[in-house]
C-alpha positions in Angstrom: 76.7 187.9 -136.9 77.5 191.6 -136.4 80.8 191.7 -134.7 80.6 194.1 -131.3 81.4 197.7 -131.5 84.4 199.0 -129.8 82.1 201.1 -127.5 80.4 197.3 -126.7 83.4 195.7 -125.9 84.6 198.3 -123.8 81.9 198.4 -121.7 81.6 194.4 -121.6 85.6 194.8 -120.3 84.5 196.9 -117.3 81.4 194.5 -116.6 84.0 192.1 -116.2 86.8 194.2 -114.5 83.5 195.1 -112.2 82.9 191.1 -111.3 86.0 190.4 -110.9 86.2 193.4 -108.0 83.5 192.4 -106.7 84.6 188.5 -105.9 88.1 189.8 -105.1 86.9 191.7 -102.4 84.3 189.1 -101.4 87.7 187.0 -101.1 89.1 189.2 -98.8 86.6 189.9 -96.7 86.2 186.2 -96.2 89.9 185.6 -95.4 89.2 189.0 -92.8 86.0 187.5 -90.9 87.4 183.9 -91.3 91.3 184.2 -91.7 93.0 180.4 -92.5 94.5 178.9 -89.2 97.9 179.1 -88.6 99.6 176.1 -88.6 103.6 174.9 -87.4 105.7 172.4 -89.2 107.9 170.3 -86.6 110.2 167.6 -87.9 109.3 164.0 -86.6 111.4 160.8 -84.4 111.8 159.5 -88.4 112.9 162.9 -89.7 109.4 163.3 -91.8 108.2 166.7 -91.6 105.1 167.2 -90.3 102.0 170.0 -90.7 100.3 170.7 -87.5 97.4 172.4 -88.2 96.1 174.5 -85.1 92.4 174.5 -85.7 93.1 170.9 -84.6 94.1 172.1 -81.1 91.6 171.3 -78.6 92.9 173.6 -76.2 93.1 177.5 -76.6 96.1 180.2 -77.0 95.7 181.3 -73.4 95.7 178.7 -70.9 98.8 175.6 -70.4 96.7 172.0 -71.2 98.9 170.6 -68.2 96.8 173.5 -65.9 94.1 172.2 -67.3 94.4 168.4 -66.8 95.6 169.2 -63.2 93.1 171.1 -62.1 89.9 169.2 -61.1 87.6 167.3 -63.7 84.1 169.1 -64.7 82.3 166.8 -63.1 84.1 167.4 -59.5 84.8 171.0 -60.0 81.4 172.4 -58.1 82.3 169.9 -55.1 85.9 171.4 -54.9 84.8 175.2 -55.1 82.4 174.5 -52.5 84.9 173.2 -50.1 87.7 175.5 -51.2 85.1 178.5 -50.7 84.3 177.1 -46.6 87.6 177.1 -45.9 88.8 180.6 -47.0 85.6 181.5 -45.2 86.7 180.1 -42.2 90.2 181.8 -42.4 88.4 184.6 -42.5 85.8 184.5 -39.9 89.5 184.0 -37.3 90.4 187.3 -37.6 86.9 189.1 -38.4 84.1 187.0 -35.9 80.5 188.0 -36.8 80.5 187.4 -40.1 76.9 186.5 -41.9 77.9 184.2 -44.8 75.4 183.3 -47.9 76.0 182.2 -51.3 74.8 183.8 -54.0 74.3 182.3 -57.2 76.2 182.8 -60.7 72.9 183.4 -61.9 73.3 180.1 -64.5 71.4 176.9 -64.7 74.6 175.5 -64.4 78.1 176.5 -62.3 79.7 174.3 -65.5 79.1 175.2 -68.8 81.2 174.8 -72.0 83.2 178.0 -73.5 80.7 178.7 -76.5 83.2 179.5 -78.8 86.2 178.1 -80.5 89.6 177.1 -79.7 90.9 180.6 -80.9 92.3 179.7 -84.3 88.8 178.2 -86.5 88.4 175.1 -84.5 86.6 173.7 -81.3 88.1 173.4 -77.7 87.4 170.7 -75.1 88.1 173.6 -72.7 84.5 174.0 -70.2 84.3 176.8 -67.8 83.5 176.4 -64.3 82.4 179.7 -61.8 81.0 179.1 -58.6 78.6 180.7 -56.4 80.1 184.2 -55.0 80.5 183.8 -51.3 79.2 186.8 -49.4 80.2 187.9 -45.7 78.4 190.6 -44.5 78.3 192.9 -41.7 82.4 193.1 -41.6 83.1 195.6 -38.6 84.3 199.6 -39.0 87.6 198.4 -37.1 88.0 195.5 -38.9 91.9 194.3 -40.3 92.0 194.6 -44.1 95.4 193.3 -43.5 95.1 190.6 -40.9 92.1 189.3 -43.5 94.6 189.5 -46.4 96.9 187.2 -44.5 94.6 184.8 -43.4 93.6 184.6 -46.7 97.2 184.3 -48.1 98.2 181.2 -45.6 95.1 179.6 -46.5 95.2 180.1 -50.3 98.7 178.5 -49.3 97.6 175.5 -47.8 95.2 174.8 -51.2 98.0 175.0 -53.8 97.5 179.0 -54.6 99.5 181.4 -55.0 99.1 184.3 -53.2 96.5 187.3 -53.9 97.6 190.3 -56.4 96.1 192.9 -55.6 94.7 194.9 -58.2 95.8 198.3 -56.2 99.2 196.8 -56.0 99.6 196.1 -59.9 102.8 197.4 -61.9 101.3 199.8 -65.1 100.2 198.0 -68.1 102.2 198.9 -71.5 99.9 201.4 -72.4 99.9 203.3 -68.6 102.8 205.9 -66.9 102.8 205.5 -63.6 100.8 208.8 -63.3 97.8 207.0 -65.6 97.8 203.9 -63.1 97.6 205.8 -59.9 94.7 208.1 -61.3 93.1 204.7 -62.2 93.4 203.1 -58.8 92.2 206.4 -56.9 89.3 206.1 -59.4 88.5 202.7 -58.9 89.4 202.5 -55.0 89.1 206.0 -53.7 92.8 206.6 -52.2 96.6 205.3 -53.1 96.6 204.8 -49.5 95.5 200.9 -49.0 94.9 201.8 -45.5 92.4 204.3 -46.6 90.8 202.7 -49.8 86.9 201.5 -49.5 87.8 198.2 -51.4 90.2 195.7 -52.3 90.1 193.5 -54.6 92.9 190.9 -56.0 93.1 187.2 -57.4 95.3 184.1 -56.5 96.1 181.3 -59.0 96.4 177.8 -59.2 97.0 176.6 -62.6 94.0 177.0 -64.8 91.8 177.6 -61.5 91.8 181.6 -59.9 89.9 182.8 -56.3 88.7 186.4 -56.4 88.7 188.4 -53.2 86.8 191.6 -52.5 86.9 193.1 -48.9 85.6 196.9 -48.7 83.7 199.2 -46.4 81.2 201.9 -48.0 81.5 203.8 -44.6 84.8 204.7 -45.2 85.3 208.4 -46.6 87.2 207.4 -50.0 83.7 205.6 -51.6 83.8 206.9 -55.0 80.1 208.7 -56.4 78.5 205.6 -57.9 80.6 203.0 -56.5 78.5 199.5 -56.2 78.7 196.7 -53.7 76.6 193.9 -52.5 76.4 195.2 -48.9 77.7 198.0 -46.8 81.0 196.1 -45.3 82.0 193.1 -46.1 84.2 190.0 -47.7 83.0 188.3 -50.8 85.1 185.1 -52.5 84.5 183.7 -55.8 86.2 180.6 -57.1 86.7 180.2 -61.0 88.8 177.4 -63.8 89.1 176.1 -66.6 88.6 172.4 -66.8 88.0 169.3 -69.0 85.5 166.4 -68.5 86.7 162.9 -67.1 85.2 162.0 -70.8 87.2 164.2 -72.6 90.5 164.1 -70.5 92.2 161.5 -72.8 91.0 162.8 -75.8 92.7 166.4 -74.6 95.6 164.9 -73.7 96.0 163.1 -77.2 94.9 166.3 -79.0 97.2 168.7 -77.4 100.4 166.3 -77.1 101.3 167.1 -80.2 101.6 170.8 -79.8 104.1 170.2 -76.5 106.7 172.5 -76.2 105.8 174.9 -79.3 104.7 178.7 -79.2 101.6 179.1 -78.9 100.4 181.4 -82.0 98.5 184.7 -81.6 94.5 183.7 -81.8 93.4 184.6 -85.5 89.1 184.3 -84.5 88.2 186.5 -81.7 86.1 183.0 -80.8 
């Protein structure tokens, strides 16, 4: 057999420097898209040392699993918007009579549906969503009491284990924000720094892994920015939100995520 000229073999080299580029950076682009899941090593009641891999979390990086398991099951969670949504209306309708209230749906087949993604870190998460119906009062008067309604709203939020409403015209800057850069975007967003004189508020109250959404705003009033949307000209809307389990899934959550008590949470590595 011939042996390969030096031109031959140095051209077979750089096939195979070529290859082996080409399935390095096929690597890497795999570990990019689908980076390994971070995982914690925690020392056990023998002393054994033990791998917790966090793909095997059925939770996700953002919300506490005891929120989660206090908060109402899937299957009740529509029953307990409801009621939660008639009573803030009822608050309501104390200090602003005349009210016209409808609900209007989420636009879903369902008002419970599972996440669609992942649990954040390449695995899956027991975690369903639940958003109700938005609430609508219309026809709120020209004199009504933005404040009066925020307080109503406040005691009874109160009396159903929430906290009470942040306002988003009320917020402190976010890292990225001067002072100067918030205020332009609340004048922006709500017409006026003056709460008095804004055309909307809007804020949320918390309870655990479940959050009410409040909107109260007037179009009438002078501060409406150009292409500003609402539902109606005046009014009060309410919209109840969570992030629950199934009663079938509740033991199996609690199994899954009592290993992972009491550690860090890492930073998500899929955008899932």
């Amino acid at each position: 057999m011939r042996r390969p000229s030096p031109l031959v073999l140095a051209a077979g080299g750089v096939v195979l420097i070529v290859v082996a580029g080409i399935a390095t950076g096929a690597l890497l682009l795999e570990q990019i898209v689908h980076p390994p899941s971070p995982t914690t090593t925690v020392v056990a009641e023998d002393g054994t040392e033990v791998v917790l891999d966090w793909a095997d979390y059925p939770a996700d990086p953002w919300v506490d699993p005891e929120e989660v398991l206090a908060a109402p099951r899937a299957e009740d969670v529509e029953e307990v918007g409801d009621a939660e949504l008639a009573a803030l209306a009822a608050a309501i309708g104390a200090v602003a009579p005349g009210l016209t209230w409808t609900l209007e749906p989420t636009g879903n087949a369902e008002d419970v549906i599972p996440t669609g993604g992942g649990n954040g870190y390449g695995g899956p998460t027991l975690h369903q969503v639940y958003n109700s119906p938005t609430s609508l009062g219309d026809a709120l008067a020209a004199d009504a009491d933005w404040r009066a309604i925020a307080d109503a709203l406040d005691a009874e939020l109160a009396a159903l284990g929430y906290g009470p409403i942040a306002w988003d015209h009320e917020r402190e800057p976010y890292d990225h924000e001067t002072e100067a850069d918030r205020d332009a975007q609340i004048v922006a967003q709500f017409g006026s720094l003056d709460p008095g004189a804004m055309w909307m508020w809007a804020g949320t109250a918390e309870r655990g892994s479940m959050w009410v959404w409040v909107s109260i705003w007037d179009t009438r009033r002078g501060s409406t920015p150009e292409g500003a949307w609402s539902e109606t000209d005046a009014g009060v809307s309410l919209f109840v939100g969570g992030t629950v389990v199934s009663e079938d899934d509740a033991q199996a959550y609690a199994d899954g995520t009592a290993p992972f008590d009491g550690l860090m949470r890492p930073e998500p590595t899929r955008s899932d």
